[in-house]
N, C-alpha and C positions, 0 to 999 in steps of 0.2 A: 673713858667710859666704855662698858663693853656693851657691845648690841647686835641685835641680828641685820642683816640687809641681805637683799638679791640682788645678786649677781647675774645678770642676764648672760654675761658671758660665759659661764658654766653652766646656766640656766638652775639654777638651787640657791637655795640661801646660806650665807656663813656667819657666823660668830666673829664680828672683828673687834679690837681695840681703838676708839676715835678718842681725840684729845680735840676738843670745839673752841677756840679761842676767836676774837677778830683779828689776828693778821690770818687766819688760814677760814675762815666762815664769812659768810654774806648772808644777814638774816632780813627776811623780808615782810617786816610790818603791817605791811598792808592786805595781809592775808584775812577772810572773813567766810569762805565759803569752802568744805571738805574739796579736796585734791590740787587748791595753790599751790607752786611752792614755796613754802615756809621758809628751808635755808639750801641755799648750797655750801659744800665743803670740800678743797684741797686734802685726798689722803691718798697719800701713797703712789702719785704718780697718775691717779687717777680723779672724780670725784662724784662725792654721796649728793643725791636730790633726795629730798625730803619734803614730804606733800604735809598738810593744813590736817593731820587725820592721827591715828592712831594705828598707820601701818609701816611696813618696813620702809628705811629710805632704800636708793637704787645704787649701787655702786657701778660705775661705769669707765673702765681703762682709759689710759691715754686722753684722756680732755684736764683742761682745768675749767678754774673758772674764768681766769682771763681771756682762754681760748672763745669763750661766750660773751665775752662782755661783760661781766658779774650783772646778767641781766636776768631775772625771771622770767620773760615770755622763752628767751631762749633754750634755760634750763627744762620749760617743760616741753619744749619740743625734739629735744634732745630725751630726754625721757619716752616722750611717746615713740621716740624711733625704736627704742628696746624696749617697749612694751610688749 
């Protein structure tokens, strides 16, 4: 699926190709309130946080998710670091 995300590491957005499946995503259900995170995703060496909303996910190098714990409070604090 093609989508936009920011990249904090270049600080801009790009156009990437993601393929969302469960052995490579962790979606999180119990989302109810704009800026949860929704899912985390394994791409590329790196991985996308995606908040509860209608805006870009984050693409963020060198983590996964098991480097987090495939845990939601972790992915959003991981987030706010490159916010």
């Amino acid at each position: 699926m093609e989508m936009t995300v920011y990249n904090p590491q270049k600080g801009r957005l790009e156009t990437i190709d993601a393929t969302f499946t469960d052995e490579n995503t962790t979606w999180f259900d119990n989302c109810t309130k704009r800026h949860q995170v929704y899912m985390i995703t394994d791409f590329e060496g790196g991985l996308l946080i995606r908040e509860f909303d209608y805006g870009c996910p984050m693409w963020i190098y060198d983590v996964c998710r098991a480097d987090i714990g495939f845990d939601q409070k972790k992915a959003r604090e991981l987030k706010k670091r490159y916010a």
